[in-house]
C-alpha positions as CSV (number, residue, x, y, z in Angstrom):
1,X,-4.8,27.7,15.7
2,X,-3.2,28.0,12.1
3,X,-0.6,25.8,11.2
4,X,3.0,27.5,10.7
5,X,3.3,25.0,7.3
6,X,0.5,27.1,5.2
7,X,-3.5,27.2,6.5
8,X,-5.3,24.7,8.0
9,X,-6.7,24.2,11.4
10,X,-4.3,22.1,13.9
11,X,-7.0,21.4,16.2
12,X,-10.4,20.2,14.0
13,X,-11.9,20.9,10.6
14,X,-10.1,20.3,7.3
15,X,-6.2,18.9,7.8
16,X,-3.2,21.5,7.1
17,X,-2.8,22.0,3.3
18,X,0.9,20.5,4.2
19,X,-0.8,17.1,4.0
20,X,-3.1,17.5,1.1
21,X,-0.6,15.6,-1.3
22,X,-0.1,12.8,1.2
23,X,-3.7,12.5,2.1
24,X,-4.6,13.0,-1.8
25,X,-1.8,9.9,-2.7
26,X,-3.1,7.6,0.1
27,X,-6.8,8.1,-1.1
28,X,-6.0,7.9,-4.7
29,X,-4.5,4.7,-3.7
30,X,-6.9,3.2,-1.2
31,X,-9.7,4.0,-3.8
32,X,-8.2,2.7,-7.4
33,X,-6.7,-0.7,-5.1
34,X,-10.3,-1.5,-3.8
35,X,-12.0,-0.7,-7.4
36,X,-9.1,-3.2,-9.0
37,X,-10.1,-6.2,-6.4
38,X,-13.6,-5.4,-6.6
39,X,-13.6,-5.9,-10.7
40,X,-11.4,-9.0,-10.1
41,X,-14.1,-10.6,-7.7
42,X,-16.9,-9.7,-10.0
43,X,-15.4,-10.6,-13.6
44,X,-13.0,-13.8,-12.5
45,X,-13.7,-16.8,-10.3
46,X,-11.3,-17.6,-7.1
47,X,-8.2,-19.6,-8.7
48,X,-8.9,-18.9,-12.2
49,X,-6.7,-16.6,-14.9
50,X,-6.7,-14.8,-17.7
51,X,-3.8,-14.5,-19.7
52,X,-3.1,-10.8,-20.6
53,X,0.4,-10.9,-22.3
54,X,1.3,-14.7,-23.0
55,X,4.3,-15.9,-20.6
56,X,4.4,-12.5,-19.1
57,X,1.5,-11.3,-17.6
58,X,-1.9,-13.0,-16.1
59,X,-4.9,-11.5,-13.8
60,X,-5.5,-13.7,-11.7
61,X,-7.8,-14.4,-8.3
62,X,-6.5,-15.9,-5.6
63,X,-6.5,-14.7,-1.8
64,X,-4.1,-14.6,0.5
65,X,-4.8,-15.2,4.1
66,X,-1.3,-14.6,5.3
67,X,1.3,-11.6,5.6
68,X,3.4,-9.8,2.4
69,X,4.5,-12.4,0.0
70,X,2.1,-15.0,1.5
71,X,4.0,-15.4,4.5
72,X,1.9,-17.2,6.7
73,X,-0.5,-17.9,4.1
74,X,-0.2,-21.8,4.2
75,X,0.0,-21.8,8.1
76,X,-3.8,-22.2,9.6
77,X,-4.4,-21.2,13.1
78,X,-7.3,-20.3,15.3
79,X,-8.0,-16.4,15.0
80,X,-5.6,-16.4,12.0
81,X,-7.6,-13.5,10.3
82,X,-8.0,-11.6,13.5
83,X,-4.4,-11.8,14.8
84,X,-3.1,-11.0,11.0
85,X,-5.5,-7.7,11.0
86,X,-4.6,-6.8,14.1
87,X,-0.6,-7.0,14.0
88,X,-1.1,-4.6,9.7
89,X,-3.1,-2.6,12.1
90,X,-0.5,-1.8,14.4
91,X,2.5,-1.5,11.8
92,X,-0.2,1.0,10.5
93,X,-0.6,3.3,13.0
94,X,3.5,3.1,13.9
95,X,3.6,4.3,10.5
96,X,1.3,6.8,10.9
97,X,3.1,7.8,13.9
98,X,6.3,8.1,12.1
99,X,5.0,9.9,8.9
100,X,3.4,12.6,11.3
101,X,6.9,13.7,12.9
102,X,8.6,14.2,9.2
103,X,9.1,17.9,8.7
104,X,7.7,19.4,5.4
105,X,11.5,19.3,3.9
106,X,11.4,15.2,3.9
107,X,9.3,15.4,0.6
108,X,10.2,12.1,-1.0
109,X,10.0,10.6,2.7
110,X,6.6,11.8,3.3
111,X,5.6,11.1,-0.2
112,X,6.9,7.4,0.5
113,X,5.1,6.8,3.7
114,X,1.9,8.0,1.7
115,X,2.5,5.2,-0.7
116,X,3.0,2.7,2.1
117,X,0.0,4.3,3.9
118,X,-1.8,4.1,1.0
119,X,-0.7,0.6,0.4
120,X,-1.5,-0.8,4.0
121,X,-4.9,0.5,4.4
122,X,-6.3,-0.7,0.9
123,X,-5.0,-4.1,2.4
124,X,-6.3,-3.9,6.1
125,X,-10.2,-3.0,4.0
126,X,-9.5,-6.4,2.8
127,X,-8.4,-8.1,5.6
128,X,-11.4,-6.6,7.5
129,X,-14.4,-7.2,5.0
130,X,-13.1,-10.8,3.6
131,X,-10.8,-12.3,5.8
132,X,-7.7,-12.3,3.5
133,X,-6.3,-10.0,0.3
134,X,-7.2,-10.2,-3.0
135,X,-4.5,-10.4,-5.4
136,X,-4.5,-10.6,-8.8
137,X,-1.8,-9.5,-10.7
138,X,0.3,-12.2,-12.0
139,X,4.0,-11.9,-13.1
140,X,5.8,-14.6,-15.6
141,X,9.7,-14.8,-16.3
142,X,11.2,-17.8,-18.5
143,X,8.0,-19.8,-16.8
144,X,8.6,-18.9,-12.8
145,X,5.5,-16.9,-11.3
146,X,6.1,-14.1,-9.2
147,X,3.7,-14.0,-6.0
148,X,0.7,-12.4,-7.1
149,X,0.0,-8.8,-5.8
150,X,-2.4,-6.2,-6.1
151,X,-1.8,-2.6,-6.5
152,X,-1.8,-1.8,-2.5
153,X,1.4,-3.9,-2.4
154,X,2.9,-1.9,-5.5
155,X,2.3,1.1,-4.1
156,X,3.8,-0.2,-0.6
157,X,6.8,-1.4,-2.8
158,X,7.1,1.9,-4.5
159,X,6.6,3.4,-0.7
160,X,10.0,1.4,0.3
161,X,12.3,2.3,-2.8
162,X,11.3,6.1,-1.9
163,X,11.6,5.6,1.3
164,X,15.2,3.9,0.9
165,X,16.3,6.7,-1.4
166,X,15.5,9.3,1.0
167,X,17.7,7.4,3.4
168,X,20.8,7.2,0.8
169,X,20.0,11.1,0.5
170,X,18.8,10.5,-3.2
171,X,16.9,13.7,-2.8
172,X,19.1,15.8,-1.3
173,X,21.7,15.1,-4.3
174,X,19.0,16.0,-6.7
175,X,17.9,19.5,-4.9
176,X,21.3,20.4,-4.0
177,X,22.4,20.5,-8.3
178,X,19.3,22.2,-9.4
C-alpha cells in the first residue's frame, strides 16, 4: 500500500516521504541535544560554570529532577524519577498521537510538533539513563538567572511559538500574499 501523500509504504519498511522532514527535525534534535549534555558531563563538574559572555551567558551543569522549569524539582518523593518519566512519556505519545492526524497542509504545525517531539524525547533519554535532565545553558539579565535549559527545551519552546502561530493562522496570512 502506497501512501496518497508521495511514496512510502503505510504498512512497514521506510515511513512515507511526507514525514521525512519531521522525522529528519526530531532526529537532528534528539541527536545534537544528547551530544550537548554529553560534552557538558564530560568537560564540567555537576554545579560548576563557565562564564561564556560575562553577565550574559554561562554553561553550566546542574540536573534537574523535576518537570519544565524545575517544577517539582525541589519536591522529593518515592518513585520521583519513575512517575516523572512516565507522565513525559505519556504527553509524548499524546503528542505523537496528535502530530499523526495533521494533514500535510498544516506545515508549520507539523514542523512545530517535530520540534516539541524532538524536544521531549532528547529529555525522556535523560530522564531514562540518569534519573533527571541535564541542563546547561545559563541565561543572565541585569544579574537575575534564567532557569537553565538545554537545547531539547529550546527546541520544545520553539515547537510552542510555531505551534501558536499556526493557531493565530500566521501561516495562512503568509501563503495566502505570496
Amino acid at each position: 500500500m502506497t501512501d496518497a501523500a508521495g511514496g512510502g509504504s503505510a504498512q512497514g519498511g521506510t515511513p512515507p516521504r511526507r514525514y521525512l522532514l519531521e522525522i529528519s527535525l526530531i532526529a537532528g534534535i534528539v541527536a545534537f541535544d544528547q551530544l550537548t549534555k554529553l560534552l557538558v558531563r564530560a568537560w564540567i563538574p555537576i554545579h560548576d560554570s563557565v562564564t561564556v559572555v560575562p553577565d550574559l551567558l554561562n554553561i553550566v551543569h546542574v540536573r534537574n529532577t523535576g518537570a519544565a522549569f524545575g517544577f517539582l524539582n525541589a519536591v522529593d518523593f518515592p518513585y520521583k524519577a519513575a512517575v516523572v518519566a512516565l507522565v513525559a512519556t505519556a504527553a509524548l505519545m499524546a503528542i505523537t498521537l496528535y502530530a499523526a492526524r495533521l494533514s500535510s497542509h498544516e506545515r508549520l504545525a507539523r514542523v512545530g510538533l517535530a520540534l516539541i517531539l524532538g524536544g521531549a524525547i532528547g529529555n525522556l533519554i535523560d530522564r531514562l539513563a540518569l534519573g533527571s535532565v541535564v541542563d546547561f545553558v545559563d541565561v543572565v539579565l541585569g544579574g537575575w538567572h534564567f532557569w537553565a535549559f538545554n537545547v531539547a527545551d529550546s527546541a520544545i519552546t520553539l515547537g510552542v511559538v510555531a505551534m501558536l502561530a499556526d493557531m493565530i493562522g500566521l501561516d495562512r496570512h503568509v501563503s495566502s500574499t505570496v
